[in-house]
SEVEXMI-590083 format. One record per residue: residue number from 1; residue in one letter; chain; x, y, z of N, C-alpha, C in turn. Coordinates in steps of 0.02 Angstrom, whole numbers. Example, Ala and Ser with C-alpha at 12.3 -4.5 7.8 and 13.67 -1.06 7.14 Angstrom:
<rs>
<r k="1" r="a" c="A" n_x="660" n_y="-284" n_z="390" ca_x="615" ca_y="-225" ca_z="390" c_x="660" c_y="-165" c_z="390"/>
<r k="2" r="s" c="A" n_x="642" n_y="-112" n_z="354" ca_x="684" ca_y="-53" ca_z="357" c_x="645" c_y="2" c_z="394"/>
</rs>
This chain:
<rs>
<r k="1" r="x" c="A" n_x="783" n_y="1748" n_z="847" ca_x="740" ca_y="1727" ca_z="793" c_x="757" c_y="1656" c_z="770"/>
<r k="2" r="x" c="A" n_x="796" n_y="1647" n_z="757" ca_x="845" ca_y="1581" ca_z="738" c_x="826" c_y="1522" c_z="797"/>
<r k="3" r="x" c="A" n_x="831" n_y="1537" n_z="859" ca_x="803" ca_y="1491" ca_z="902" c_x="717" c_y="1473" c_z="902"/>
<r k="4" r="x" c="A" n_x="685" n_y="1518" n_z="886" ca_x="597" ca_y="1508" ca_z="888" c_x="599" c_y="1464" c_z="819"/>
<r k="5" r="x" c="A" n_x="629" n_y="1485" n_z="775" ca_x="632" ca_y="1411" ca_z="718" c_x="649" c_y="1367" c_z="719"/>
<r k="6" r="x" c="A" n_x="715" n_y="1378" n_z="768" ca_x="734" ca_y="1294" ca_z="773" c_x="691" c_y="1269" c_z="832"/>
<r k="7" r="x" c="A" n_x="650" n_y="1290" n_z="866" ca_x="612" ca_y="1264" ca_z="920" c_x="524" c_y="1249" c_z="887"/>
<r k="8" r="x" c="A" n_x="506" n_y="1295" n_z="818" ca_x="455" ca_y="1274" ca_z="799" c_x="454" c_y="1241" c_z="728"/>
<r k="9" r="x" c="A" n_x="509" n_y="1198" n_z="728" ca_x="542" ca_y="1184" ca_z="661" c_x="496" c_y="1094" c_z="679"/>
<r k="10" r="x" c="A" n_x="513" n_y="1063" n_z="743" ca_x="490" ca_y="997" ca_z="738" c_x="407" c_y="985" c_z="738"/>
<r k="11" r="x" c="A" n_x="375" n_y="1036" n_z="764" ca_x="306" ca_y="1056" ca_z="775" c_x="271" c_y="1064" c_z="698"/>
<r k="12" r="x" c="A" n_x="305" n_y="1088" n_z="660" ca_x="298" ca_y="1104" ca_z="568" c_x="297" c_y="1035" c_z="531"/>
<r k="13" r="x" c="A" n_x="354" n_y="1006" n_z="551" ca_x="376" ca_y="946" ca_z="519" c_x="322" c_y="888" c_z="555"/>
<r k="14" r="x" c="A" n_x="310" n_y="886" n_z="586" ca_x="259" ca_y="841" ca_z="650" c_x="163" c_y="860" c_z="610"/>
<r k="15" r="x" c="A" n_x="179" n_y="908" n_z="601" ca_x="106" ca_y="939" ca_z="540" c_x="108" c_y="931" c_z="485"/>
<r k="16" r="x" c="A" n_x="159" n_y="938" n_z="447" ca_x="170" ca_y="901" ca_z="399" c_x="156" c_y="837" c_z="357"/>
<r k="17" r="x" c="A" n_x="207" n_y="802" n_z="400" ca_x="180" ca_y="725" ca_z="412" c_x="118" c_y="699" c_z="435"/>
<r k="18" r="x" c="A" n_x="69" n_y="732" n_z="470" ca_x="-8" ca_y="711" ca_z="476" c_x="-50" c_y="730" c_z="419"/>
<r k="19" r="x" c="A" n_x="-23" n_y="781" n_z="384" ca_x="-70" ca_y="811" ca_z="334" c_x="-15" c_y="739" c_z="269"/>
<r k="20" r="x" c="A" n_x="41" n_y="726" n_z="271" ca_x="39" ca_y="681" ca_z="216" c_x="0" c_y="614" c_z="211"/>
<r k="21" r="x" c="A" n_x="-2" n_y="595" n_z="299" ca_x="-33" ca_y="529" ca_z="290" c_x="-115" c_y="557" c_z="292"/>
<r k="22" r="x" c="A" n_x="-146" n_y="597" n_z="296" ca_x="-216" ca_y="611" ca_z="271" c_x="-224" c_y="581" c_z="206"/>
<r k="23" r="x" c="A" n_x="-149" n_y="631" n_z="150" ca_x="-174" ca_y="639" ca_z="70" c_x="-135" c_y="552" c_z="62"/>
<r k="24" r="x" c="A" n_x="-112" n_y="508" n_z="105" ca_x="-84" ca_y="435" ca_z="66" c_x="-136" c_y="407" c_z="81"/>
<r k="25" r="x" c="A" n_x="-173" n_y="381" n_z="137" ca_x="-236" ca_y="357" ca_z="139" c_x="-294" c_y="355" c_z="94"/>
<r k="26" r="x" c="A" n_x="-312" n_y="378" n_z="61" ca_x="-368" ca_y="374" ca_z="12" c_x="-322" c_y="338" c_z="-52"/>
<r k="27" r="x" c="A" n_x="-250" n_y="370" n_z="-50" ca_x="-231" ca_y="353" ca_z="-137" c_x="-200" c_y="267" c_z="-118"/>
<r k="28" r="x" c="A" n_x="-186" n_y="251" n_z="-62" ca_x="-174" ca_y="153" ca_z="-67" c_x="-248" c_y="107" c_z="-61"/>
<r k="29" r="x" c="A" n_x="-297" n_y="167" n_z="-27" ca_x="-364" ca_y="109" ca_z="-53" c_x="-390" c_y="102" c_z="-102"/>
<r k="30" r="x" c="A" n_x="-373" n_y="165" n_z="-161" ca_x="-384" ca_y="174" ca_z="-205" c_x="-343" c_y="109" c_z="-260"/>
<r k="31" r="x" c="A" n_x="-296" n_y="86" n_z="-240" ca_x="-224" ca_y="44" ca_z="-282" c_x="-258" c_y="-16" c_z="-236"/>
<r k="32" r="x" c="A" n_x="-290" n_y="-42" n_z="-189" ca_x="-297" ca_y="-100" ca_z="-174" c_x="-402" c_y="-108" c_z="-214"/>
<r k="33" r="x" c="A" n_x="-415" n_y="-60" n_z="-226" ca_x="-484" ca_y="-70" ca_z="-238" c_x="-467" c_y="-85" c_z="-312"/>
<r k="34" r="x" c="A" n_x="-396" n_y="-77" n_z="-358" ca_x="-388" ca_y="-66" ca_z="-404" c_x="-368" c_y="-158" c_z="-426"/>
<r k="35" r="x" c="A" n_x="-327" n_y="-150" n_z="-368" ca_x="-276" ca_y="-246" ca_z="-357" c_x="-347" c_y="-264" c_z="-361"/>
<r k="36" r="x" c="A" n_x="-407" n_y="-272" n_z="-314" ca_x="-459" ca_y="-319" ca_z="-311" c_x="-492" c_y="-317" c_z="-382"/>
<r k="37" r="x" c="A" n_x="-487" n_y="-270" n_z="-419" ca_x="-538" ca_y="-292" ca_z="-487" c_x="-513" c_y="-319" c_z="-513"/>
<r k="38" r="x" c="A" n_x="-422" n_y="-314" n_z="-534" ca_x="-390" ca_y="-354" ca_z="-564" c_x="-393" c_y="-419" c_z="-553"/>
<r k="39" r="x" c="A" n_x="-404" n_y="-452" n_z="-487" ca_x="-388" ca_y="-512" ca_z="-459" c_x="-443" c_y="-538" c_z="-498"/>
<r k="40" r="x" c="A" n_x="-503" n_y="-509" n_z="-478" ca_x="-587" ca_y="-549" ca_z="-503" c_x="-585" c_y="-546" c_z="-575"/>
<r k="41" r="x" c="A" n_x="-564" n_y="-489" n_z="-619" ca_x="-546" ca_y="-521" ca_z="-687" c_x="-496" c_y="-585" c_z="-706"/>
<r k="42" r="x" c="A" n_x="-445" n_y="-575" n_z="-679" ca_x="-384" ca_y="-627" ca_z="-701" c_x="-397" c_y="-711" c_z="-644"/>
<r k="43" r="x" c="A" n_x="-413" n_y="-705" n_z="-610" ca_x="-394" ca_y="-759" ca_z="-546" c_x="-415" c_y="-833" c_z="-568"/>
<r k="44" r="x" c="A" n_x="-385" n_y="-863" n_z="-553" ca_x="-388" ca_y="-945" ca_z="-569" c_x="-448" c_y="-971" c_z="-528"/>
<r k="45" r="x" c="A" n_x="-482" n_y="-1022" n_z="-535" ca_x="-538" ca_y="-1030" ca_z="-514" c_x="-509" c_y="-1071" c_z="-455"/>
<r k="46" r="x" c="A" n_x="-458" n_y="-1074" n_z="-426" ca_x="-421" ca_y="-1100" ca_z="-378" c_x="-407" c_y="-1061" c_z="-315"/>
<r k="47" r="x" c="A" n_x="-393" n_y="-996" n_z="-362" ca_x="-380" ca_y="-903" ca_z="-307" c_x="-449" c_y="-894" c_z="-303"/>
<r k="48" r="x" c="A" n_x="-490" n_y="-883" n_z="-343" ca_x="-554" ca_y="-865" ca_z="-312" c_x="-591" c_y="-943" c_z="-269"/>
<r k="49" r="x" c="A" n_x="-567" n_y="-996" n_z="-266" ca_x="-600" ca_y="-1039" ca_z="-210" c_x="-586" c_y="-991" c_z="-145"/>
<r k="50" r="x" c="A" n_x="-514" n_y="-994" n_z="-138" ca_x="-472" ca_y="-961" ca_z="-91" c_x="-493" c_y="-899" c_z="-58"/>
<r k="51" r="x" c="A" n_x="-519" n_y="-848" n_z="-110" ca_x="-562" ca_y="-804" ca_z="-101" c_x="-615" c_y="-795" c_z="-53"/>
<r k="52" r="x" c="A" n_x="-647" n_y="-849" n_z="-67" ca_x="-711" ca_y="-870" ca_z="-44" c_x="-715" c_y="-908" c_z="28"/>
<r k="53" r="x" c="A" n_x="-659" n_y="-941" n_z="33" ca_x="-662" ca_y="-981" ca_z="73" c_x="-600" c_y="-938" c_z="149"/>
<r k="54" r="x" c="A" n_x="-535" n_y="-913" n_z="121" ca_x="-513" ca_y="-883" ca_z="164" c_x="-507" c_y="-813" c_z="168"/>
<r k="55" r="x" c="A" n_x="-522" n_y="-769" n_z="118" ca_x="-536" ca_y="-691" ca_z="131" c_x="-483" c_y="-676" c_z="78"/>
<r k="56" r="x" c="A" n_x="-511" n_y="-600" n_z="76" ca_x="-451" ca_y="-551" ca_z="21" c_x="-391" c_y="-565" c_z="25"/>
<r k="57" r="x" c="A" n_x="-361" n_y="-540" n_z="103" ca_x="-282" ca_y="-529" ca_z="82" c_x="-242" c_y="-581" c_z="99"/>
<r k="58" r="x" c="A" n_x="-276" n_y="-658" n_z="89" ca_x="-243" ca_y="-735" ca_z="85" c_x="-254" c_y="-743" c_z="-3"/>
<r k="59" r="x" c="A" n_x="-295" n_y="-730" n_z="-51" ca_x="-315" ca_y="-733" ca_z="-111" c_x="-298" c_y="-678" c_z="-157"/>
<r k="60" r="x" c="A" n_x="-280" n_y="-608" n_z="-121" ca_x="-204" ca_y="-591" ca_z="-169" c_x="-191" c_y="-587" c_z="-157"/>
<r k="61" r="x" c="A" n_x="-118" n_y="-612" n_z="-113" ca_x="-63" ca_y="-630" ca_z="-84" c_x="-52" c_y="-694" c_z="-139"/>
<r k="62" r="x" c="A" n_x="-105" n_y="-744" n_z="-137" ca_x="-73" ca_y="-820" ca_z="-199" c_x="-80" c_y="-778" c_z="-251"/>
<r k="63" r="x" c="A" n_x="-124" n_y="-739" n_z="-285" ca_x="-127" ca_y="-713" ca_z="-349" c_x="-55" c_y="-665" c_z="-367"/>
<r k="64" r="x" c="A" n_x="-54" n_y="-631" n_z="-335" ca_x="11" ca_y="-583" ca_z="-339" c_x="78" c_y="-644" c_z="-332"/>
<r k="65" r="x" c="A" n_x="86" n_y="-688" n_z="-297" ca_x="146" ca_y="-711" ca_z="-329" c_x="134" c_y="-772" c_z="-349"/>
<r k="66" r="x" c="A" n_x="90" n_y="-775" n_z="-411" ca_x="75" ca_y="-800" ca_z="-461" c_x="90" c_y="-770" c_z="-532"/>
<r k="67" r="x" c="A" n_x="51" n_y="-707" n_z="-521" ca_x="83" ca_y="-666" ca_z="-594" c_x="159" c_y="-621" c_z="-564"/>
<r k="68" r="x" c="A" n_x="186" n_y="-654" n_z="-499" ca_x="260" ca_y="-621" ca_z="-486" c_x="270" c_y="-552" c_z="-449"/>
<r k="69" r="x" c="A" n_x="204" n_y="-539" n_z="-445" ca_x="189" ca_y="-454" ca_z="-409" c_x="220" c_y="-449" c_z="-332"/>
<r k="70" r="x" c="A" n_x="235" n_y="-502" n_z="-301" ca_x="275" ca_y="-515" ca_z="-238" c_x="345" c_y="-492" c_z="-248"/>
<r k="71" r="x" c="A" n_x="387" n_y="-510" n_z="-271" ca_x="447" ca_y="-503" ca_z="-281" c_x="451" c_y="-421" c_z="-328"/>
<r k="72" r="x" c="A" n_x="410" n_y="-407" n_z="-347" ca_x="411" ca_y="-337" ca_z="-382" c_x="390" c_y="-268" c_z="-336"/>
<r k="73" r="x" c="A" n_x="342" n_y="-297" n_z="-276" ca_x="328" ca_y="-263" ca_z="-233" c_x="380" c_y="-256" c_z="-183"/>
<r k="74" r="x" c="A" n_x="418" n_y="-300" n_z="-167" ca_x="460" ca_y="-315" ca_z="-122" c_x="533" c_y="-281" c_z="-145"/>
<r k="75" r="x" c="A" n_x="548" n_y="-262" n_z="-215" ca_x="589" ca_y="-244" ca_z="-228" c_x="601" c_y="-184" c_z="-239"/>
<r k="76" r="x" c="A" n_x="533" n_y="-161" n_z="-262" ca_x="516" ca_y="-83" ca_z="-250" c_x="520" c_y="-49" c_z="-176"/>
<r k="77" r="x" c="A" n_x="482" n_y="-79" n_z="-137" ca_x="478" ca_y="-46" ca_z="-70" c_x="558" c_y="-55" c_z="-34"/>
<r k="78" r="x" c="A" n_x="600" n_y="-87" n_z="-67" ca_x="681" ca_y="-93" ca_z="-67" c_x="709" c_y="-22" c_z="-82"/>
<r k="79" r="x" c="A" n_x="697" n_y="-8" n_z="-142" ca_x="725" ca_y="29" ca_z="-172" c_x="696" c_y="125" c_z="-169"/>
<r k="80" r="x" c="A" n_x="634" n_y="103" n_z="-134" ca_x="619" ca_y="166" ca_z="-108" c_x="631" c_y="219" c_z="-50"/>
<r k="81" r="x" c="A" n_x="641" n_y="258" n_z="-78" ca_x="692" ca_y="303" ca_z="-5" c_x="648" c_y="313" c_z="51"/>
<r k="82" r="x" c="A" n_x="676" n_y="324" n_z="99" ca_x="621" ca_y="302" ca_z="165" c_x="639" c_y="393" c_z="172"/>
</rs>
């Protein structure tokens, strides 16, 4: 008995993990659809040239480490357990 678990133990964990990245997918487009409204309220008429001229994720990338969100993101995904 002990062996059919440990033999259908990585097959569980392998299902697992597909069913988590199902439920993370919707909730980070949800946090980047969230970053983009923020940007178009707050953005310097400098970030939104930028916007316009080289695409989203060059125009918050300058916005985010502008109000410092770079180094806060970067420190988090540090400190988060893998």
């Amino acid at each position: 008995m002990v062996g059919f678990v440990m033999l259908l133990f990585p097959f569980l964990l392998l299902g697992f993990m597909l069913l988590m990245g199902r439920v993370e997918e919707p909730l980070n487009q949800v946090a980047e659809e969230r970053d983009i409204e923020q940007f178009l309220d707050d953005a310097s008429p400098e970030e939104l040239d930028a916007f316009v001229r080289e695409g989203t994720d060059s125009a918050l990338s300058r916005f985010r480490q502008r109000l410092g969100f770079g180094r806060l993101r970067r420190s988090a995904s540090r400190d988060r357990p893998a």
